[in-house]
VEXDREN-2710 file (C-alpha; in Angstrom, 1 decimal):
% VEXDREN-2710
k/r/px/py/pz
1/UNK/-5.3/21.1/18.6
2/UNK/-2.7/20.0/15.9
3/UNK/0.7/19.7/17.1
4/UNK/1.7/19.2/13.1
5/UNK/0.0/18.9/9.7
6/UNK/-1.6/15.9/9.2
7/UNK/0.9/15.0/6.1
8/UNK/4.3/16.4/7.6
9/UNK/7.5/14.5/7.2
10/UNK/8.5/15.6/10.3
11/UNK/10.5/13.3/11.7
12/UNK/11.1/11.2/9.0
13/UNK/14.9/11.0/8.0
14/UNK/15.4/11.1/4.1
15/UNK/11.7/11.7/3.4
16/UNK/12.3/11.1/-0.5
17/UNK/14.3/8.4/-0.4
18/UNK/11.9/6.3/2.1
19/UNK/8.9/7.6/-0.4
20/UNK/10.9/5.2/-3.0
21/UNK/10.9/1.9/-0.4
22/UNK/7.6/2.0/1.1
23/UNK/4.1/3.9/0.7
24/UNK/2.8/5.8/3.9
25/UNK/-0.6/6.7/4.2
26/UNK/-2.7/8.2/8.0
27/UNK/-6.1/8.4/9.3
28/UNK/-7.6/10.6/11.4
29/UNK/-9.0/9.1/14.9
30/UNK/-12.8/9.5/15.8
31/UNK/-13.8/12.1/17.9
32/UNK/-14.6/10.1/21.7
33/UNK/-10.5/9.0/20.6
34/UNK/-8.7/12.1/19.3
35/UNK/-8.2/13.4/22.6
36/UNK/-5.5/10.6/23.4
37/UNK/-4.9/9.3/19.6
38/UNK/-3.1/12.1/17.3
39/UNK/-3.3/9.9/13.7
40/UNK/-2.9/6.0/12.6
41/UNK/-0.5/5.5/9.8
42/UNK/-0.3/2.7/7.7
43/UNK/2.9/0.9/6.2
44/UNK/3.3/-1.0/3.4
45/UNK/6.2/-2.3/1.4
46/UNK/7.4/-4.8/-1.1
47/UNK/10.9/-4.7/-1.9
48/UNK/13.7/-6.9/-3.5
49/UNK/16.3/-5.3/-1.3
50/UNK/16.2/-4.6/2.3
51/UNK/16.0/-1.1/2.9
52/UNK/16.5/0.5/6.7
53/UNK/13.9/3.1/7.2
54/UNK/15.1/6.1/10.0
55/UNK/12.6/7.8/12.2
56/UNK/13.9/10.3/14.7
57/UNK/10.6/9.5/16.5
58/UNK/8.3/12.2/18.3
59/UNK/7.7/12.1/22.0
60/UNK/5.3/10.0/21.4
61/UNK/4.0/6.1/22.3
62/UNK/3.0/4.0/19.1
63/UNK/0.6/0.7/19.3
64/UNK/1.9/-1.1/16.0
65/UNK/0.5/-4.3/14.2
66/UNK/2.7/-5.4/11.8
67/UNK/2.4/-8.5/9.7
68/UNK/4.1/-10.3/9.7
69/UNK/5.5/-9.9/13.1
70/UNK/2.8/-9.2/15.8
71/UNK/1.6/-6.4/18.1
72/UNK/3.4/-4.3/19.9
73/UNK/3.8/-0.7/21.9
74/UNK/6.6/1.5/21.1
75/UNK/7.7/3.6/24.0
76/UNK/9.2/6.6/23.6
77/UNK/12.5/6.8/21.7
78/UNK/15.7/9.2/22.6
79/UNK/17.9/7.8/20.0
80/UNK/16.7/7.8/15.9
81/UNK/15.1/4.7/15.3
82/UNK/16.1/2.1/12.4
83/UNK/13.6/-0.6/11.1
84/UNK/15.3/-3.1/8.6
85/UNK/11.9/-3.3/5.5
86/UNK/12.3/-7.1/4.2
87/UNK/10.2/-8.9/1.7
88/UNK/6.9/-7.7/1.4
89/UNK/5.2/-6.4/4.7
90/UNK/2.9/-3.8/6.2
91/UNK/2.4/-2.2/9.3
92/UNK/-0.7/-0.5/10.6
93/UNK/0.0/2.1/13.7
94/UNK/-1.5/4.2/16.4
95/UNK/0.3/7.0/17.4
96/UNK/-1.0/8.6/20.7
97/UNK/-0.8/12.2/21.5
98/UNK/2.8/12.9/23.5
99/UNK/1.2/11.7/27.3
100/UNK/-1.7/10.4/25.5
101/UNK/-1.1/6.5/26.4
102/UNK/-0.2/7.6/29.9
103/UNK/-2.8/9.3/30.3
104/UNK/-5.3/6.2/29.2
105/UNK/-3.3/3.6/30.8
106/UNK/-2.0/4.7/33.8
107/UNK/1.3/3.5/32.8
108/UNK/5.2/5.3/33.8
109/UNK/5.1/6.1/30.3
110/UNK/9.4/6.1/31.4
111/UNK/9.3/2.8/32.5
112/UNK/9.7/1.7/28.8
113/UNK/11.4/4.3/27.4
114/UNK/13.6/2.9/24.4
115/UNK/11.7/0.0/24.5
116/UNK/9.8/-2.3/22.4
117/UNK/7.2/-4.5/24.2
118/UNK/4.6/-7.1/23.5
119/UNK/1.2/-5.5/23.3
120/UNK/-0.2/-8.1/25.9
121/UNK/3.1/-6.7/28.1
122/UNK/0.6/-3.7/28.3
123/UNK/-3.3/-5.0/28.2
124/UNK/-4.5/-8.1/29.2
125/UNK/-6.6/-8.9/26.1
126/UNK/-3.9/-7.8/23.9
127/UNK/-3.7/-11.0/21.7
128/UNK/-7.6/-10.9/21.2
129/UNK/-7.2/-6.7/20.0
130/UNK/-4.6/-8.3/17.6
131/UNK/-6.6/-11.4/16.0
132/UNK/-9.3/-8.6/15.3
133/UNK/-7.2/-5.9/13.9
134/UNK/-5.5/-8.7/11.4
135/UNK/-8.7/-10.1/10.8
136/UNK/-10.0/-6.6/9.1
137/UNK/-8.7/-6.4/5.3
138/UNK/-9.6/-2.9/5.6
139/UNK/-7.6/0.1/7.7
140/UNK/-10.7/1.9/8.3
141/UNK/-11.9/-0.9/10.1
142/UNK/-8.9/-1.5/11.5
143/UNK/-9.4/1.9/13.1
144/UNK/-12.8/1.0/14.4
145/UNK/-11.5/-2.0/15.8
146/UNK/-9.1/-0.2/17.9
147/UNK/-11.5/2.8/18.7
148/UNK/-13.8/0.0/20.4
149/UNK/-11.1/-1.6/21.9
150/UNK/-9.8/1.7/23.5
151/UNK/-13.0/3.1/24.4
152/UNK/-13.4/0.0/27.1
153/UNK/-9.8/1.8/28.7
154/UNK/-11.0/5.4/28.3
155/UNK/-10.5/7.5/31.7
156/UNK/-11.9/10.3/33.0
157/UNK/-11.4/14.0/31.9
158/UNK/-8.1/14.7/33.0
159/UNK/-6.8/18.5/33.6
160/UNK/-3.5/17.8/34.0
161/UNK/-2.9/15.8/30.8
162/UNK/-4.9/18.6/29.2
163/UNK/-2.4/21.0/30.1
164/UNK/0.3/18.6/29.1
165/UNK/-0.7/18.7/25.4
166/UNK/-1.3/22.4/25.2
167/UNK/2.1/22.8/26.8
168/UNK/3.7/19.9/24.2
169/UNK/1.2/22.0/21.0
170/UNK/3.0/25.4/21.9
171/UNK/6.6/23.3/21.8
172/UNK/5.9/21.9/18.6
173/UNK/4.4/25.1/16.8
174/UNK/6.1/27.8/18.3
175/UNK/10.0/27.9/17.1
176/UNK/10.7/30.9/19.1
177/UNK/10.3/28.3/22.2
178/UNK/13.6/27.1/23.1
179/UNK/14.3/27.0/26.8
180/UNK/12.3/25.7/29.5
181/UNK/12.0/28.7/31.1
182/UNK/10.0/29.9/28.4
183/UNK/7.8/27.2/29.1
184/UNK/7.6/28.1/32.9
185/UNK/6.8/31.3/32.2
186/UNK/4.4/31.1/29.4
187/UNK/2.4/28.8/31.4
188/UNK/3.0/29.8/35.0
189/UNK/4.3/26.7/36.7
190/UNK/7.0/26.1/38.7
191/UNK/10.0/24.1/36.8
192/UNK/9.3/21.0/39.4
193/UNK/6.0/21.2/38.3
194/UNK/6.7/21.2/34.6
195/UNK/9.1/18.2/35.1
196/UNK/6.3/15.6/37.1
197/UNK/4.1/16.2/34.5
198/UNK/6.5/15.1/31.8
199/UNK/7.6/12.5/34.1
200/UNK/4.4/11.2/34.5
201/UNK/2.9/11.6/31.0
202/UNK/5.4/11.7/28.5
203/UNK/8.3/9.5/29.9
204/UNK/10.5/12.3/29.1
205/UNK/12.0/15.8/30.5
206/UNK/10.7/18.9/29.1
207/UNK/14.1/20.3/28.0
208/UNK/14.4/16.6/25.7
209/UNK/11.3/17.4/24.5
210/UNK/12.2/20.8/23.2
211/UNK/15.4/19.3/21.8
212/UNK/13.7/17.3/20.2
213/UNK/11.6/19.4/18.0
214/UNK/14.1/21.8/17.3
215/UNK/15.4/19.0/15.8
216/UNK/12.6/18.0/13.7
217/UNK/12.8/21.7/12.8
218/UNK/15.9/21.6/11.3
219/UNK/15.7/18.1/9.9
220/UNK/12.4/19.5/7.8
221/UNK/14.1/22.4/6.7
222/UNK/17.5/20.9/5.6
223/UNK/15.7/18.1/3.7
224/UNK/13.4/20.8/1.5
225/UNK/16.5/23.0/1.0
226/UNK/14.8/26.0/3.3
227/UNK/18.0/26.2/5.2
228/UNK/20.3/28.3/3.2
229/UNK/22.9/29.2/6.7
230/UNK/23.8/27.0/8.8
231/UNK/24.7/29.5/11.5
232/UNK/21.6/31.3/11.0
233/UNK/19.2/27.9/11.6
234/UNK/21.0/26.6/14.6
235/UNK/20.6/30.1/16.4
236/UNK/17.1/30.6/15.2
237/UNK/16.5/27.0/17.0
238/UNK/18.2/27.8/20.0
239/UNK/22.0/26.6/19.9
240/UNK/24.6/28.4/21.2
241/UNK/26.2/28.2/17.7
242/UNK/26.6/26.8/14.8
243/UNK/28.9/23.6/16.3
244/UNK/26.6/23.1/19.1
245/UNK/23.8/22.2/16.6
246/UNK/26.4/20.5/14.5
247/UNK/27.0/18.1/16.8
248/UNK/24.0/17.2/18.5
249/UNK/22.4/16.9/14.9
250/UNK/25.3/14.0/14.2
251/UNK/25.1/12.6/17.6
252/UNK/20.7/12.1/16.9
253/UNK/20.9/11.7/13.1
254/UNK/24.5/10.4/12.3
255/UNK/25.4/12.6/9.6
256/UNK/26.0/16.6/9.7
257/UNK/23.9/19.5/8.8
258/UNK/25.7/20.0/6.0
259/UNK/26.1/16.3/4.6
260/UNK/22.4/15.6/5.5
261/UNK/21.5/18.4/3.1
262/UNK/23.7/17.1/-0.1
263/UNK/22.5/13.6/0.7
264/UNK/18.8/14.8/0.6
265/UNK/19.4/17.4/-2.5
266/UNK/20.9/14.2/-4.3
267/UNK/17.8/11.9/-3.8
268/UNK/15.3/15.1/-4.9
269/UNK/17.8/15.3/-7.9
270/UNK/16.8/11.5/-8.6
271/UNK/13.3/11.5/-7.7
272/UNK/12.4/14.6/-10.0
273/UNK/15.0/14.8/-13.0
END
């Protein structure tokens, strides 16, 4: 159950021109983990500049080791996210299934919503995880150090955060999704219902959610030049019309539809001429 392909950009502003400031590699969790942990991806850069990578982040918690810098869980982010690359550096991440560090924790996955925290903030033996991971010169077993680590948390089956992620898998996949009724009905629940379990797994409403992805929709489609209408693309993902995605696209990404395009055709023009 793959909410997107392994190697999508989805989500990633200016995909080319963050190919040219930092490499970007994933691995795939084990199977006792994939039900709560969708990929790791690993960071790496080494720049003369500073360069400010853009992420307009999934509904998703991250668990991040970054040297240098430390550990640290990423809660979910409403706003697109900006992290300033320095000097040389690399990061290695977990990113959990949307509801997937709720679901192992416990944790109001809202509670730190927009927030960064210290690891230890969120597990006890936090700074022990950490020494381990940096220890490892290795990401795969980096990834094993983590998978043992989590497997002392794991919880029981759950049927409730099961539902969440086939709900959150037909969002992603499914363009023709674009209201939360559609959810309601498709799956048979009650809106009430539909909103506690967001509440309580992902940290944020439904309707966001869907947002959300329409937005990574048209982000992906703008930066590959798929998106030949503007008009046509904010109707098919759901907007009233054509300002209506025009505006929320600025008020999440800081540029227009339109300006977002030239300024990703230009940087394909550079990368491949």
């Amino acid at each position: 159950m793959r909410s997107q392909p392994f190697d999508s950009d989805r989500g990633i502003l200016h995909p080319r021109e963050q190919a040219r400031h930092r490499t970007l590699s994933r691995l795939t969790p084990g199977p006792e983990i994939d039900r709560f942990v969708e990929w790791y991806w690993i960071v790496e850069w080494d720049l003369q500049e500073p360069y400010v990578a853009e992420v307009l982040p999934y509904p998703s918690v991250n668990v991040t080791f970054e040297q240098p810098g430390g550990a640290f869980v990423n809660g979910v982010f409403t706003a697109k996210f900006e992290r300033e690359l320095t000097g040389r550096g690399r990061a290695f991440g977990v990113k959990f299934w949307a509801g997937g560090f709720g679901a192992v924790t416990g944790i109001d996955v809202g509670s730190f919503r927009d927030q960064v925290l210290p690891l230890r903030d969120v597990f006890d033996d936090a700074d022990r995880l950490a020494d381990l991971v940096f220890a490892e010169e290795d990401d795969v077993r980096r990834r094993a150090v983590f998978e043992a680590f989590l497997k002392d948390h794991l919880v029981a089956a759950d049927a409730q955060y099961d539902l969440v992620r086939v709900i959150i898998t037909a969002m992603a996949e499914d363009r023709s999704i674009t209201r939360v009724d559609q959810v309601t009905e498709r799956f048979d629940l009650p809106v009430r219902t539909l909103q506690r379990l967001f509440r309580r797994y992902v940290g944020v409403g439904p309707k966001w959610v869907l947002r959300r992805y329409r937005l990574h929709d048209g982000a992906d489609l703008l930066a590959r030049g798929e998106a030949a209408e503007l008009a046509d693309l904010a109707l098919a993902l759901g907007y009233f019309d054509q300002a209506h995605f025009s505006r929320e696209f600025k008020d999440q990404i800081g540029l227009t539809p339109a300006e977002y395009a030239t300024r990703n055709q230009a940087e394909h023009q550079i990368t491949y001429r």
